[in-house]
LOVOKE-892218 format. One record per residue (C-alpha): y, z, x. Coordinates in steps of 0.02 Angstrom, whole numbers, padded with zeros to 5 digits, always signed. Each point is the difference from the previous one (the first is absolute). Example, Ala and Ser with C-alpha at 12.3 -4.5 7.8 and 13.67 -1.06 7.14 Angstrom:
-00225+00390+00615/+00172-00033+00069/
END
This chain:
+00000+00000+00000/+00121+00065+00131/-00051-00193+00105/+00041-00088-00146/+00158+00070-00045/+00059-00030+00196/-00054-00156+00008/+00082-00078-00192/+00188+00062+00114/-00106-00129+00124/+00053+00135+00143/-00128-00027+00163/-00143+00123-00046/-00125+00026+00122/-00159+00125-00044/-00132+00077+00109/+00140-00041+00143/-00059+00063+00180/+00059+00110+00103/-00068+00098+00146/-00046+00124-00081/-00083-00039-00173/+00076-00099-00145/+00140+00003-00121/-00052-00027-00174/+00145-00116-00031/+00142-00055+00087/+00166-00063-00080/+00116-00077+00118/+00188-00059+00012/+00027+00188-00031/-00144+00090+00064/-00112+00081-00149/-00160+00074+00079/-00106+00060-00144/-00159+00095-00003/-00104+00020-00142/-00125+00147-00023/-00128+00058-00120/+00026+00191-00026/-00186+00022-00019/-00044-00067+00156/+00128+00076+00097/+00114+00162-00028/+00135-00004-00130/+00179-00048+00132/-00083-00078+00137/+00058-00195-00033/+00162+00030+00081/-00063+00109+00135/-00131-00124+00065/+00142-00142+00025/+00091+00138+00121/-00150+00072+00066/-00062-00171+00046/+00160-00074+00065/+00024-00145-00123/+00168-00028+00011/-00019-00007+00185/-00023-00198-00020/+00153-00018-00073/+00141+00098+00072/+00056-00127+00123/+00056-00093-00172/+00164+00125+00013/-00022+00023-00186/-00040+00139-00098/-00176+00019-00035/-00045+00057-00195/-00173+00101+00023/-00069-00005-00163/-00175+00128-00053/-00080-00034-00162/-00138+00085-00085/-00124-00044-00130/-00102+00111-00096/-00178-00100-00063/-00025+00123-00130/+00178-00026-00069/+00004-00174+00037/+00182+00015+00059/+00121+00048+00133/+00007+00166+00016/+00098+00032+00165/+00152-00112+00072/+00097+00045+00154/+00123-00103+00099/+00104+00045+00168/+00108-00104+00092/+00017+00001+00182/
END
């Protein structure tokens, strides 16, 4: 949902993108959106935003001289919605 949205503004979307130390669920560039999505049954309740600092995501990108938009959201299966957003820009 979140891919499709993105990619209707046609804004450069790139998912699974690499860096050297795991992958970002989904890129937006032009301004730098780094999103993570997380299923709060599989992993602990706040944790999507955490992982993109604790595994340097926005690392990649800094060089850009923009702001970076980190971007945590989590899904509940049993709720079958979001159930935990968190953004921080840096």
């Amino acid at each position: 949902m979140f891919y499709s949205y993105f990619a209707a503004l046609g804004l450069d979307i790139r998912t699974e993108e690499s860096t050297n130390h795991g992958r970002i669920d989904m890129a937006v560039l032009g301004y730098v959106y780094l999103f993570e999505f997380n299923v709060v049954e599989e992993t602990p309740a706040g944790n999507a935003l955490q992982q993109i600092r604790d595994m340097g995501y926005a690392d990649k990108y800094r060089s850009l001289g923009r702001p970076i938009h980190l971007v945590g959201v989590e899904f509940s299966k049993t709720e079958r919605n979001i159930v935990g957003f968190a953004v921080e820009t840096i």
